[in-house]
C-alpha positions in Angstrom: -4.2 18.9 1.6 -4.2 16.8 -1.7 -2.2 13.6 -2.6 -2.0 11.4 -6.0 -2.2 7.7 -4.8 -0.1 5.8 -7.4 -0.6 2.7 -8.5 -3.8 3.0 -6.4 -5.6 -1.0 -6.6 -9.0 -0.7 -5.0 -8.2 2.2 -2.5 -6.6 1.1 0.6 -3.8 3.1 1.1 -5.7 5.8 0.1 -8.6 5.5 2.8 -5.7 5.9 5.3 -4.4 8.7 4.2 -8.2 9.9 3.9 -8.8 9.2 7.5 -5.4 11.4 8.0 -7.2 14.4 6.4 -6.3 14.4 2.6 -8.1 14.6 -0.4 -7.1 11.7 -2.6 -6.9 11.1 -6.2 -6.2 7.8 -7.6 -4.2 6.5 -10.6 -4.2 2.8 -11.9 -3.8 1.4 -15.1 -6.0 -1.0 -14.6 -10.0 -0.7 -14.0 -11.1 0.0 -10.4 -14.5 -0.3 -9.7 -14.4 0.3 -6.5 -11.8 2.6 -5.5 -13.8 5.4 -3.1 -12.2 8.4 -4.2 -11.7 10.5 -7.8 -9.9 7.8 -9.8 -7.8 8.6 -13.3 -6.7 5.3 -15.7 -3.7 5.5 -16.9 0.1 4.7 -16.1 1.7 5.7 -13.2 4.4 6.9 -15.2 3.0 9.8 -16.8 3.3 11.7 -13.8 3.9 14.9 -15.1 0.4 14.5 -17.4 -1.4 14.0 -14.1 0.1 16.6 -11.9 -1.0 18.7 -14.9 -4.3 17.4 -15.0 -5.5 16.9 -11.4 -3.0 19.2 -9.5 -1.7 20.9 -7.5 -1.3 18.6 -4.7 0.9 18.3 -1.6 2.1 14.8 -1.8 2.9 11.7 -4.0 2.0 8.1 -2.7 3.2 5.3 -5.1 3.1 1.5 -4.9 4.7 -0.1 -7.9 3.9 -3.5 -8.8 5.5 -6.0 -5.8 5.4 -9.7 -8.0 8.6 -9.5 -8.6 9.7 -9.7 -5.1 7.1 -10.5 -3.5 7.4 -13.6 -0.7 6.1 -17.0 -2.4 8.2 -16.6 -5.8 8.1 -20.1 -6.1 4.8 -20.1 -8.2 5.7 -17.8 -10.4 8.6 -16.4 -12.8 9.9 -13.6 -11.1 11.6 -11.6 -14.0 8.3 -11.9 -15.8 7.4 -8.9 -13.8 8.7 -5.4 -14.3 10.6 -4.0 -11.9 8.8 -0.3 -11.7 10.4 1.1 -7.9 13.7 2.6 -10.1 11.3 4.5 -12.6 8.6 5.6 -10.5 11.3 6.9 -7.8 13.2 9.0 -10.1 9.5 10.5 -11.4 8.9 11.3 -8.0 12.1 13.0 -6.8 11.6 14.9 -10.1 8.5 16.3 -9.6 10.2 17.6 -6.1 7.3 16.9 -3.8 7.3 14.7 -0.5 6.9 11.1 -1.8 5.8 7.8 0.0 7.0 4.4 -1.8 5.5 0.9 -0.2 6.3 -2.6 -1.4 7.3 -5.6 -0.1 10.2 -6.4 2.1 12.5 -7.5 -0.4 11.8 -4.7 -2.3 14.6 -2.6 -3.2 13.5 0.1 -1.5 15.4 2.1 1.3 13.0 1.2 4.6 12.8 4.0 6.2 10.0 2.6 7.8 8.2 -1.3 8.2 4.9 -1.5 9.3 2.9 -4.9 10.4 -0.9 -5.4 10.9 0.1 -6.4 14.5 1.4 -2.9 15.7 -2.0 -1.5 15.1 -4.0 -3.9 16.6 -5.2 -5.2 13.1 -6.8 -9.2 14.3 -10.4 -10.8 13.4 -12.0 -14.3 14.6 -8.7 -15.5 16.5 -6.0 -14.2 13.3 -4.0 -10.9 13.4 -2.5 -9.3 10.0 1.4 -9.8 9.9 1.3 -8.5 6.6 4.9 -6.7 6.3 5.6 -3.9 4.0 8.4 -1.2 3.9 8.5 2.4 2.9 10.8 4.5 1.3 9.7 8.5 2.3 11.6 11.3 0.3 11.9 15.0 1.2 10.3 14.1 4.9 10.8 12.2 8.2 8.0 11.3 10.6 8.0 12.8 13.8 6.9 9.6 15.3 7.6 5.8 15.4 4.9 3.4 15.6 4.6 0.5 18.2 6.3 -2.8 18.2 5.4 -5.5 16.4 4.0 -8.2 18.3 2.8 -11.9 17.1 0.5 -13.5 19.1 -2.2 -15.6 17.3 -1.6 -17.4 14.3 -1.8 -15.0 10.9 -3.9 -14.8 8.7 -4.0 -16.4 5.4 -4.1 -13.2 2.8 -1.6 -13.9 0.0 -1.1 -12.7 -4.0 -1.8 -14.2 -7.1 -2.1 -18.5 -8.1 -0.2 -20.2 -5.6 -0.6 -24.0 -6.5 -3.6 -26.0 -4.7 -1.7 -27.3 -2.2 -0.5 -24.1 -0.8 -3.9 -23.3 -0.1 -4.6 -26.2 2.4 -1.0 -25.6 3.9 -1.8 -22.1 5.2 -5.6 -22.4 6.0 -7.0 -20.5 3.0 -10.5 -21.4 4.3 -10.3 -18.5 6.7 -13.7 -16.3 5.4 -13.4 -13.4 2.5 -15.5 -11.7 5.3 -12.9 -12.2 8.2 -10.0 -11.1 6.0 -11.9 -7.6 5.3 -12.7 -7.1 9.3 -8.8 -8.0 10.0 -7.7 -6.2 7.5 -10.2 -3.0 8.2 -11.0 -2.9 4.0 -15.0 -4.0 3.4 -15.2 -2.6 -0.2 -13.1 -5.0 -1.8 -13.8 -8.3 -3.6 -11.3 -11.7 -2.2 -8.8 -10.6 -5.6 -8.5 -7.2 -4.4 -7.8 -7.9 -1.1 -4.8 -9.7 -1.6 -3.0 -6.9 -2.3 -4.4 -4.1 -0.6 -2.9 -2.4 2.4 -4.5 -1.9 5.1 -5.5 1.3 6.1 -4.4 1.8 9.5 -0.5 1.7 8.0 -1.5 5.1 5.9 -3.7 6.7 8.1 -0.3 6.4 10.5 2.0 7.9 7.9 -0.8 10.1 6.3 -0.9 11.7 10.1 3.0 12.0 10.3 3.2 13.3 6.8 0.7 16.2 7.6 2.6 17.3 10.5 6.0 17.4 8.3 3.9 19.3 6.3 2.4 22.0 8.3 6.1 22.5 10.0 7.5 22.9 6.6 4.9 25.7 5.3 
């Protein structure tokens, strides 16, 4: 089974659905270096030109750009960030295939599911990953539910882009590059690219469910 990974960053919501059993190809249109599958630059937004030109595939994953909601707004101007979920959704339900959409909480996205590092165990040197995200899923429904979330050690210190210096000390930014890639399970990445990544235990959870819907469907 094949998926186009939208929005893709450096590839860790598509090593997850890897680890489910797809075949991956990434879109960004921005370099990435080091994403580990076939990688296409280019907007998101030309869908059509990519299911054209890599198809066909089985599924769409998309995650649209989350500044504009994104926790920690303070440091920066919000509505200096395009809001890209309205767009990229009606792409998607045209091209009439089962879609995944992640972002942020405060997303405006329909949350048919929130994950949390802690439900899959995700932890390193004494700090466990409570980083929240919610995803819309169209034309499917998981079979499943994942387990609770649960906080029990303090969380670890992975946030997004130029938060002012004192935010750093306030939340114990000293925690290691190299103990945020074992918490996070994502070695690859440089420190920018982890920031926003997603780890990827919460797609190789979907990516499982998604390839059941699948194979009950055909």
């Amino acid at each position: 089974m094949r998926l186009l990974d939208l929005y893709c960053g450096a590839g860790g919501s598509a090593t997850g659905y890897m680890r489910a059993g797809f075949t991956v190809v990434g879109v960004d249109i921005a370099p990435q270096p080091r994403y580990p599958f076939n990688f296409l630059r280019g907007s998101a937004l030309a869908l059509e030109r990519w299911l054209e030109l890599a198809g066909p595939f089985e599924a769409i994953h998309a995650s649209p750009p989350c500044q504009r909601w994104a926790e920690g707004g303070e440091w920066h101007e919000r509505e200096h960030y395009p809001d890209l979920i309205g767009p990229t959704r009606e792409l998607l339900e045209q091209a009439g295939l089962p879609y995944v959409i992640e972002n942020v909480p405060a997303a405006p996205l329909r949350a048919d599911l929130l994950l949390c590092g802690t439900m899959f165990g995700l932890r390193a040197d004494g700090f466990e990953v409570r980083r929240h995200r919610i995803f819309e899923l169209g034309g499917w429904s998981p079979a499943g539910r994942p387990p609770p979330c649960r906080h029990e050690l303090p969380a670890l210190p992975v946030f997004g882009h130029n938060p002012p210096r004192d935010f750093y000390r306030r939340y114990r930014q000293g925690v290691s590059t190299g103990t945020k890639r074992r918490a996070l399970g994502i070695g690859w990445t440089n420190r920018e690219e982890l920031r926003e990544a997603i780890p990827p235990a919460f797609t190789h959870w979907i990516g499982a469910q998604l390839r059941e819907a699948l194979r009950e469907a055909a």
